[in-house]
C-alpha positions as CSV (number, residue, x, y, z in Angstrom):
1,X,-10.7,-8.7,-22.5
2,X,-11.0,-10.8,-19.3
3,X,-13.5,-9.6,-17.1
4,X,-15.0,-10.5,-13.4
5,X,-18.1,-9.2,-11.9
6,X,-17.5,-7.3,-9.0
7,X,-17.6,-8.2,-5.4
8,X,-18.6,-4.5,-3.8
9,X,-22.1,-2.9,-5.4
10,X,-25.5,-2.1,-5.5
11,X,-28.1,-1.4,-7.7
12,X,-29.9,2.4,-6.9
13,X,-33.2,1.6,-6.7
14,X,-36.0,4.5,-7.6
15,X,-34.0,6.8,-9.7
16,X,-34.9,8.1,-13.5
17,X,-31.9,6.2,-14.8
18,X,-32.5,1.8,-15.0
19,X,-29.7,0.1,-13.4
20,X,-27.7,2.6,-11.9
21,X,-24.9,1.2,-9.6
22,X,-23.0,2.6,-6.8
23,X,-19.2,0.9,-6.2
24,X,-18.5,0.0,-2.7
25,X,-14.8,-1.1,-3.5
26,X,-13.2,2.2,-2.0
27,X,-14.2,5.6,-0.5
28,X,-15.2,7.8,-3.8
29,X,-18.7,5.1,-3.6
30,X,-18.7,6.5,-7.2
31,X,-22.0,6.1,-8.8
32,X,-22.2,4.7,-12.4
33,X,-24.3,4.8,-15.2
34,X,-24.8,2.0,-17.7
35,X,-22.1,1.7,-19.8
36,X,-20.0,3.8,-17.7
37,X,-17.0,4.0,-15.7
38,X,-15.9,4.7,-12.3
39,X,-13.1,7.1,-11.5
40,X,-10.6,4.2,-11.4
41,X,-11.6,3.4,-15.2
42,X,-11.8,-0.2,-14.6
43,X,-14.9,-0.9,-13.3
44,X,-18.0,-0.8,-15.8
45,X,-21.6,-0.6,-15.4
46,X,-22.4,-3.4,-18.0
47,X,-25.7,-3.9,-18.0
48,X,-26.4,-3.4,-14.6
49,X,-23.7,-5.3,-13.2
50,X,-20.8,-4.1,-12.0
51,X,-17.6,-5.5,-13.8
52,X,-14.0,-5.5,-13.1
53,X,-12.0,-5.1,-16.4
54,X,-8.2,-5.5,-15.3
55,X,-9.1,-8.9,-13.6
56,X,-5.9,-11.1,-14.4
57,X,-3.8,-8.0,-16.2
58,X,-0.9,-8.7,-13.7
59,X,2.0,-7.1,-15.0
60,X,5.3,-6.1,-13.2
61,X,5.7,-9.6,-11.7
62,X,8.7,-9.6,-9.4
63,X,10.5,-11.3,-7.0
64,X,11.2,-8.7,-4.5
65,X,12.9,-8.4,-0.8
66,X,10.0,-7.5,1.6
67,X,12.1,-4.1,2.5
68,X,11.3,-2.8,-1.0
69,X,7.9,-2.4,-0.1
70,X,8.9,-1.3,2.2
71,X,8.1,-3.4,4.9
72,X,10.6,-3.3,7.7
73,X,8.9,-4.8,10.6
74,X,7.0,-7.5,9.1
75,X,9.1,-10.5,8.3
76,X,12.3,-9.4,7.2
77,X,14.4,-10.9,4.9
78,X,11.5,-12.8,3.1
79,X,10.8,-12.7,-0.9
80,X,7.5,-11.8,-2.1
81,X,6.1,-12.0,-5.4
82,X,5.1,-8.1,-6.3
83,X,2.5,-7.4,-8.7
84,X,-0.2,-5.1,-9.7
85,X,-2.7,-4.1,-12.3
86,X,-3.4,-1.1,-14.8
87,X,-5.8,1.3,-12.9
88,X,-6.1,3.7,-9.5
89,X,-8.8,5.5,-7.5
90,X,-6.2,8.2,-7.0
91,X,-5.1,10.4,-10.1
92,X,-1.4,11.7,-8.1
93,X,0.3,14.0,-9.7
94,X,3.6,12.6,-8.8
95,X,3.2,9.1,-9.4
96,X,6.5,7.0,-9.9
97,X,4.1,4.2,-11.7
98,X,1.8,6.7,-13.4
99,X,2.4,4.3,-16.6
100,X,0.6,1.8,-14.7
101,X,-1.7,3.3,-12.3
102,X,-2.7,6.0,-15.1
103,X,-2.3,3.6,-17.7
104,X,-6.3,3.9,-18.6
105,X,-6.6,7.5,-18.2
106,X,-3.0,8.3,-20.6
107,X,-3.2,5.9,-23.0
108,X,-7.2,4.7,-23.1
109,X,-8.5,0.5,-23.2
110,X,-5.2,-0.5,-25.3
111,X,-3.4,-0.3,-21.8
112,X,-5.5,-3.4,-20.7
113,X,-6.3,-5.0,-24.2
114,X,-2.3,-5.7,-25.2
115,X,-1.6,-7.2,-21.5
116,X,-1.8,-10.9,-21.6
117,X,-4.3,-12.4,-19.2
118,X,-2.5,-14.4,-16.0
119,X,-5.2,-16.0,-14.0
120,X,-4.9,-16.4,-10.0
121,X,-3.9,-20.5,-10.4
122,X,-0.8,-18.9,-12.7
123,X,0.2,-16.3,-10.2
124,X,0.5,-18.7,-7.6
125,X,2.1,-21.1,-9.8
126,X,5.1,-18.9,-10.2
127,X,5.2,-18.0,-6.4
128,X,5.7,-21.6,-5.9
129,X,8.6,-22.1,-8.6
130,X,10.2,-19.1,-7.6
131,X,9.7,-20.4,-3.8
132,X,9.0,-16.9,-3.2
133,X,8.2,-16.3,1.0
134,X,4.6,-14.2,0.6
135,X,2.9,-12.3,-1.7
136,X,2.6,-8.2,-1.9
137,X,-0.2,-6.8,-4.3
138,X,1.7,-3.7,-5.3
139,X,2.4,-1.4,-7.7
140,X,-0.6,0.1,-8.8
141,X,-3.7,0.5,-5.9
142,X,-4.4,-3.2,-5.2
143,X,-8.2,-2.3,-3.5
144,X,-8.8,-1.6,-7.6
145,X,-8.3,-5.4,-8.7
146,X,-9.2,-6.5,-5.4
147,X,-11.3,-9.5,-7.0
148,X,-8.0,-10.5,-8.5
149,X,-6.0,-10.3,-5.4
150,X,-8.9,-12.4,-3.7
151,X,-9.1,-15.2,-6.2
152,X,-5.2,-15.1,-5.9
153,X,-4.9,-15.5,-2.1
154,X,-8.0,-18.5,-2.1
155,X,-6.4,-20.3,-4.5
156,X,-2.7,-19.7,-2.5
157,X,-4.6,-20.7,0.4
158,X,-6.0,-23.9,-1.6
159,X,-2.8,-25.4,-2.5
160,X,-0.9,-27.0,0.4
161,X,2.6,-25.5,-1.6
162,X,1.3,-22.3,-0.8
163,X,-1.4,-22.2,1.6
164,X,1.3,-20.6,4.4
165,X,2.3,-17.9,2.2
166,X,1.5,-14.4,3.3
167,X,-0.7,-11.9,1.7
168,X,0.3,-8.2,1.9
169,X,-1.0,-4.8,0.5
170,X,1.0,-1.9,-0.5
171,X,-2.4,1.1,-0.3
172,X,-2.9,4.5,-0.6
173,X,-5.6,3.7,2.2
174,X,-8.7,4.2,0.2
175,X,-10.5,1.1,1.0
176,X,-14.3,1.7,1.9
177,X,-15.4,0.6,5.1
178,X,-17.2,-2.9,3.2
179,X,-13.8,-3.8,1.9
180,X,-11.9,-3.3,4.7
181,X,-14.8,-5.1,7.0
182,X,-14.3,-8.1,4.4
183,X,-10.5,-7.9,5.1
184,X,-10.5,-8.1,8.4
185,X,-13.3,-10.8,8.9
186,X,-12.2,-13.3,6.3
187,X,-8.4,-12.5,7.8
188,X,-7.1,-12.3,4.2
189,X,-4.5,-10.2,4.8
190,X,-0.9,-10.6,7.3
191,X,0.1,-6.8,6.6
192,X,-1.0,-3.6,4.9
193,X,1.7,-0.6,4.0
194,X,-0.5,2.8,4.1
195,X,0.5,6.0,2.2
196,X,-0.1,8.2,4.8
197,X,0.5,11.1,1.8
198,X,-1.1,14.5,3.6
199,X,-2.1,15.8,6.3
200,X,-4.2,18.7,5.0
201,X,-7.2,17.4,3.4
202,X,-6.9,20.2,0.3
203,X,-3.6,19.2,-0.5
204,X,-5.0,15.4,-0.4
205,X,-7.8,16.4,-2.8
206,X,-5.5,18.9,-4.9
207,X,-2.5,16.4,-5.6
208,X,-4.4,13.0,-5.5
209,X,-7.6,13.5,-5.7
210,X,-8.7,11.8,-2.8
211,X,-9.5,13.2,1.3
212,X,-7.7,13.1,4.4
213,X,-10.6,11.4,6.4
214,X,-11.2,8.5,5.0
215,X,-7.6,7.1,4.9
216,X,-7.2,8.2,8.7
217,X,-10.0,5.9,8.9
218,X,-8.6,3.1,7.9
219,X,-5.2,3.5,9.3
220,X,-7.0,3.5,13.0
221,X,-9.1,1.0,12.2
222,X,-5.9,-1.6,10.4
223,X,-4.4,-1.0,13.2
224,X,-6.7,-2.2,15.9
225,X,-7.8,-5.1,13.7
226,X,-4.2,-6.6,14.4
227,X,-2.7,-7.0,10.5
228,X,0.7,-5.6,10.7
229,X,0.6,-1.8,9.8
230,X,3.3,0.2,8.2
231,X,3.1,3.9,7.1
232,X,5.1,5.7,4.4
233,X,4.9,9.8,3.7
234,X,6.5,10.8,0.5
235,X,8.2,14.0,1.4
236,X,6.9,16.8,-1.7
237,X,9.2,20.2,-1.6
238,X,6.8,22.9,-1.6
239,X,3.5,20.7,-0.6
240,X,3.9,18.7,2.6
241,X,7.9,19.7,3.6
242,X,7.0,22.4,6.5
243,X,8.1,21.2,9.8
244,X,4.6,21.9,11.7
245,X,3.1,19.9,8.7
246,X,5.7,17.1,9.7
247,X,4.7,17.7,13.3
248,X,1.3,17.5,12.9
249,X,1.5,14.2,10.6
250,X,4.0,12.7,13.2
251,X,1.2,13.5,16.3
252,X,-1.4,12.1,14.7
253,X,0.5,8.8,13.8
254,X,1.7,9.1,17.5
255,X,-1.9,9.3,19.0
256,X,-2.8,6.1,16.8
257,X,-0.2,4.6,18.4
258,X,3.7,5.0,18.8
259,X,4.5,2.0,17.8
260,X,3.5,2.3,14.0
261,X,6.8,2.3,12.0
262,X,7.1,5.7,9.9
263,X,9.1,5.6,6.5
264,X,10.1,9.7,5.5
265,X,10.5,8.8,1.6
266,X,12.7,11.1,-0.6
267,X,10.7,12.6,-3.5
268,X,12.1,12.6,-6.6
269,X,10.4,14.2,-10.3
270,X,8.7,12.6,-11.7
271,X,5.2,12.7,-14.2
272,X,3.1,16.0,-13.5
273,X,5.7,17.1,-10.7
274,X,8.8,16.9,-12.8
275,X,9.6,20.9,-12.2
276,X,10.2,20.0,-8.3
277,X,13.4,19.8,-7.2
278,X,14.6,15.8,-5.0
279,X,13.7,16.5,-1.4
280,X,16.8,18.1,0.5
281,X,18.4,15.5,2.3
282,X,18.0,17.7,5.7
283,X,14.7,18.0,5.3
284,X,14.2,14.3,5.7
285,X,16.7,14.0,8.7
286,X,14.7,17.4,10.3
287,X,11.6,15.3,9.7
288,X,12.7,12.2,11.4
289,X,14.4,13.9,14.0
290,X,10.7,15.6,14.9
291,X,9.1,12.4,14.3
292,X,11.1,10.8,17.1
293,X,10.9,13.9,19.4
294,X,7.4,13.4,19.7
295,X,7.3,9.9,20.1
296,X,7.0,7.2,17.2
297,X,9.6,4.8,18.3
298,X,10.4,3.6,14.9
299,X,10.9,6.1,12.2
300,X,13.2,5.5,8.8
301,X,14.1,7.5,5.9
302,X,13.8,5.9,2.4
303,X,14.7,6.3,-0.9
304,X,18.9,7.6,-0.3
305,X,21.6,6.5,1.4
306,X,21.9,8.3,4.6
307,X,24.0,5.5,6.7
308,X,21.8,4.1,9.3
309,X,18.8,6.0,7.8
310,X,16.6,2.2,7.5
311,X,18.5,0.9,10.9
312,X,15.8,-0.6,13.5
313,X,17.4,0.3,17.2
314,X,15.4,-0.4,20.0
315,X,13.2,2.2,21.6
316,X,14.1,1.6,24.6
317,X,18.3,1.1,25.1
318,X,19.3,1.8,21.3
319,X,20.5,-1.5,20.8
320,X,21.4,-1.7,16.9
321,X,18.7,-4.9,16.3
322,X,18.7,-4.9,12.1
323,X,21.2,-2.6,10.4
324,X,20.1,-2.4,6.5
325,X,21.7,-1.5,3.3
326,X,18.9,-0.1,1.0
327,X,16.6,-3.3,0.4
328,X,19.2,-6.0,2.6
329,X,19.8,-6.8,5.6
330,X,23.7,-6.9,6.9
331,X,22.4,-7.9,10.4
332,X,19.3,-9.0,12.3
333,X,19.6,-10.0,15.9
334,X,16.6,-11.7,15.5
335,X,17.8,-14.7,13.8
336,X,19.2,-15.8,16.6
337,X,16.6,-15.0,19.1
338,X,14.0,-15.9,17.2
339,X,11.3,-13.6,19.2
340,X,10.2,-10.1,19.0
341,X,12.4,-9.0,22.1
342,X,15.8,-6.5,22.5
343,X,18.2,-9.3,23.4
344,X,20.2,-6.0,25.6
345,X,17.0,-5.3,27.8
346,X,14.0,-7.3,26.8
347,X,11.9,-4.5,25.2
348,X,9.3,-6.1,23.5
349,X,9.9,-4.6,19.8
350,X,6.7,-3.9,17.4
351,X,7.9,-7.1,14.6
352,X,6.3,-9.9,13.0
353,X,9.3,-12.2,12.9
């Protein structure tokens, strides 16, 4: 098993137990004994050092449009190479890629032993062939293989094929305030998608086993560092469907700013929450409808096909500026203006072109 010493720990000094070690990767700070695990399963206390043991298990590796992220103000109509890693810091109990992200916890070390190691030079490798536009760390929680994702974007960065490739996460949020501080200073990333997944910190804790706080955090603070934000709340019959829940998750976006774009995903069954019925389809349209009321200017439903449900209009005079079908684009205005601007009234729109 490949393995890479960690980038985010220290040693506890003055305790009864030799070489305990706190992880600073993510918000739990867990604290881990020799030959132990944090919550995540992947990081091990060998020998007091802190390792990282699904360093180069990539698996998933696709090419994928950037709105399948999704990603609808932040280049569209790129490619990205998508990949992630057995392992998570959250334990949901409706995760779509539970094989993966709960791969450790289900199935035990087999889930990384039988993945064949790709190292970062290989990743980028196949960005190249595949002439893919960016890359999107995905899938599983990318802050969990973070030193993988790093060694990937330094050596994209240190070959002039790829060196103008982008470098995007798709997070629950759970980044600690070191990792995130790293982000932002060593400008490693272009945009960050945020599961913005409660907005009652039990319900976080119950269904995910994380908290509310820390993730509101780092949604302020991505957003005033200037990498492209996104936000995406899966909508959970009988857990976050209420419409003051809605309205309180839609004002507290708002009073980040109004100009972060909302996804309302449909929930579908799935792992420990297969006994739930799909979300109701007016549910979703109530949601964005009170999402827009209060004033987000760009709000989208995901995960159906509710015509015009992904369309970008602008805020200001409703000009249709990208009408989408599901992951494509039929029509982007911007192609031909080439600047984030509403060609009707000059509205400067919230896109990275």
């Amino acid at each position: 098993m490949a393995t890479k010493e960690a980038m985010f720990y220290n040693i506890i000094k003055n305790t009864p137990i030799n070489n305990l070690l706190r992880c600073r990767l993510c918000s739990h700070y867990c604290v881990i004994a020799p030959g132990k695990e944090g919550l995540c399963l992947v990081r091990k206390n060998i020998d007091g050092k802190l390792y990282s043991l699904n360093w180069a298990k990539a698996v998933s590796l696709n090419i994928d449009p950037i709105e399948k992220k999704p990603f609808f103000h932040f280049k569209p109509g790129t490619r990205v190479l998508s990949f992630g890693t057995p392992g998570c810091n959250f334990r949901c109990l409706n995760c779509q890629n539970w094989d993966l992200s709960q791969g450790v916890r289900e199935h035990g070390k087999t889930a990384l032993d039988i993945i064949e190691d790709i190292e970062p030079k290989e990743i980028v490798k196949i960005a190249i062939e595949y002439k893919a536009d960016g890359f999107a760390y995905t899938y599983s929680e990318p802050t969990i293989f973070f030193e993988y994702a790093y060694d990937t974007i330094v050596q994209a960065r240190k070959n002039k094929l790829s060196a103008a490739k982008f470098h995007t996460f798709v997070s629950n949020g759970y980044f600690s305030k070191e990792l995130l501080d790293f982000i932002i200073e060593q400008k490693l990333l272009e945009a960050i998608r945020i599961d913005l997944k409660f907005i009652e910190d039990e319900k976080y804790y119950r269904v995910c086993g994380g908290r509310l706080k820390p993730v509101l955090e780092n949604i302020k603070k991505v957003y005033k560092s200037g990498i492209h934000l996104e936000l995406i709340n899966l909508v959970i019959p009988k857990e976050n469907d209420q419409e003051f829940e809605i309205e309180k998750l839609a004002k507290t976006v708002y009073e980040i700013s109004p100009e972060i774009p909302l996804h309302f995903s449909r929930f579908f069954p799935y792992y420990k929450l297969a006994d739930r019925e799909p979300t109701p389809l007016k549910t979703l349209e109530k949601a964005k409808k009170i999402a827009l009321e209060i004033g987000l200017k760009y709000v989208y439903i995901g995960n159906t096909s509710l015509e015009g449900a992904e369309d970008t209009y602008c805020p200001e005079c409703n000009l249709l500026l990208i009408k989408r079908n599901r992951f494509f684009i039929e029509k982007n205005v911007f192609e031909k203006t080439k600047e984030p601007i509403c060609p009707n009234c000059s509205y400067k729109i919230n896109i990275v072109l």
